[in-house]
C-alpha positions in Angstrom: 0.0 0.0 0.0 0.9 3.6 -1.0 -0.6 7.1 0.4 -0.4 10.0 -1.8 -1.7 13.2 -1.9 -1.6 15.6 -4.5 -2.4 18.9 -6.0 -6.3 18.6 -6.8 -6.5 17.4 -2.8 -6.7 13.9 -3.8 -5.9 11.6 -0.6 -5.5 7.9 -2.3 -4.3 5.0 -1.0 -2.9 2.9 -3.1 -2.4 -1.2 -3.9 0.4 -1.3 -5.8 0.2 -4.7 -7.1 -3.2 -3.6 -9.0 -1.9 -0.1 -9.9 -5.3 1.3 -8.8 -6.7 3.6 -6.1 -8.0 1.0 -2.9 -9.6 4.4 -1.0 -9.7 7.5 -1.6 -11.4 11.3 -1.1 -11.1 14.9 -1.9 -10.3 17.2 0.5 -11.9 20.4 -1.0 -11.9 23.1 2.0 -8.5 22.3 3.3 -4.9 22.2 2.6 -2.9 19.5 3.5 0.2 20.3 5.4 3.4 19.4 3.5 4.4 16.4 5.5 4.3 12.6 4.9 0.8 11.2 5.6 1.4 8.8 8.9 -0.2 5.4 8.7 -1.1 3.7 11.3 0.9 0.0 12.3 -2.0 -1.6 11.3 -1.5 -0.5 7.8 -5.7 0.3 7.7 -5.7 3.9 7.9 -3.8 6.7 7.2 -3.7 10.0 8.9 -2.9 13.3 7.5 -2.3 17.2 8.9 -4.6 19.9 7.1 -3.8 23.5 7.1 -4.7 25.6 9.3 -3.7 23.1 11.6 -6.9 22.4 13.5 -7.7 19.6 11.4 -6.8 15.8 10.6 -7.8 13.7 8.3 -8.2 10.1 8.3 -8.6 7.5 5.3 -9.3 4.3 5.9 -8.3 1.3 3.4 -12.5 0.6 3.1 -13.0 4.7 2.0 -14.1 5.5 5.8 -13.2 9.3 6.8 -13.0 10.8 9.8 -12.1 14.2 11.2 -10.6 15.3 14.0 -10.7 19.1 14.9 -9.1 21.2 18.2 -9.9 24.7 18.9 -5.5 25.1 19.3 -3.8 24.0 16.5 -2.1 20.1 15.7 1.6 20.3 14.5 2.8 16.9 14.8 0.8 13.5 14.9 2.0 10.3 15.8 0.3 6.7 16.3 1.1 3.9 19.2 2.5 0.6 18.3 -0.8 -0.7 18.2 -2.4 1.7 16.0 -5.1 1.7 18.7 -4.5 5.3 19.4 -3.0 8.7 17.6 -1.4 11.0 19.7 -1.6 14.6 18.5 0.4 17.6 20.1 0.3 21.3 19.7 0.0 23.7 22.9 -2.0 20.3 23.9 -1.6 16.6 24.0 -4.4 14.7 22.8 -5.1 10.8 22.6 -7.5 9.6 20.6 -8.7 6.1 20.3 -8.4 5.0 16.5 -11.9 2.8 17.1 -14.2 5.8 17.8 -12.1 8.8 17.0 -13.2 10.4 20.7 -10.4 11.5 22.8 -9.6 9.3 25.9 -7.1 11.6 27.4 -5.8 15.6 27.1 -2.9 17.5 29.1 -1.7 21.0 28.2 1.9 21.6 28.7 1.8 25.3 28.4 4.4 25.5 25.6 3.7 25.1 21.7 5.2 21.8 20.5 6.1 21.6 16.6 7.9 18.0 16.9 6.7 14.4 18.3 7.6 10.9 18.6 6.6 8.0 20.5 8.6 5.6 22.4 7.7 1.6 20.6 5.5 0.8 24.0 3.7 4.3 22.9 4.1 5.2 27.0 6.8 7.5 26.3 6.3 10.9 24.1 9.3 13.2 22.9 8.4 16.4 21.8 10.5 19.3 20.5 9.8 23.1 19.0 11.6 26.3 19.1 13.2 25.8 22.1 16.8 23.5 22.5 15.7 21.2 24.5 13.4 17.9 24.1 10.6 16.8 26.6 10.0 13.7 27.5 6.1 13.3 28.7 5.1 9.9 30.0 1.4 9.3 28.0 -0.7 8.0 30.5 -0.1 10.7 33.0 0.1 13.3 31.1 3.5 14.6 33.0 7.1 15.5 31.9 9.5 13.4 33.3 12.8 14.8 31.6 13.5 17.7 29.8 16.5 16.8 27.5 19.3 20.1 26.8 22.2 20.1 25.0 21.1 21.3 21.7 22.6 24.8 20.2 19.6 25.7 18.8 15.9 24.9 18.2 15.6 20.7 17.7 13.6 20.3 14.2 12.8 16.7 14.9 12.6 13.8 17.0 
């Protein structure tokens, strides 16, 4: 499987083998952000940032769609090993189960984060953004247990 998205605001996913579209939709009132569309470890859905940033979009591989909004803004998203949950971060954390696209749990940290990863047991998040140093929340809690210096300048990824 392949995601694209293109110009006309095509999200596809793709089976290769066949050459043809498996899912796909148009994505007419926003833009997407330019970053790799994230799919999830299960390989069934793919998730996607959508300018202005209070939006993302999910495709599944059977053409399902689903939305997720915030009144703040999503700059980074990021799914557990399990593909059970996407995390989303911006001035807030937000983890929302993949089955009904509701969030489960929501922290604010107070600073804008641009940058995120999760640890493989998804109980560990890393997140970065102007600053030189890197966070490190643990998920379930919703707490920082390190903050991690010794970068010159801002860290542009994790």
């Amino acid at each position: 499987l392949l995601a694209t998205f293109d110009g006309a605001r095509y999200l596809k996913i793709w089976n290769v083998d066949e050459q043809e579209p498996l899912a796909q939709c148009v994505v007419s009132d926003f833009h997407p952000q330019y970053q790799t569309p994230q799919w999830s470890p299960t390989s069934r859905e793919v998730a996607v940032l959508l300018l202005p940033w209070k939006h993302v979009l999910i495709l599944g591989t059977d053409n399902a769609t689903h939305r997720l909004e915030t009144e703040g803004f999503f700059n980074s998203i990021a799914w557990d090993q399990s593909g059970t949950s996407l995390i989303t971060t911006g001035a807030q954390f937000q983890v929302w189960d993949a089955a009904t696209w509701t969030i489960q749990r929501e922290f604010y940290s107070g600073d804008q984060y641009e940058y995120s990863c999760l640890s493989p047991d998804g109980q560990l998040l890393a997140t970065a953004g102007a600053s030189a140093s890197i966070d490190v929340w643990k998920v379930d809690e919703g707490r920082r247990i390190a903050q991690l210096t010794g970068h010159s300048g801002p860290v542009i990824r994790v």
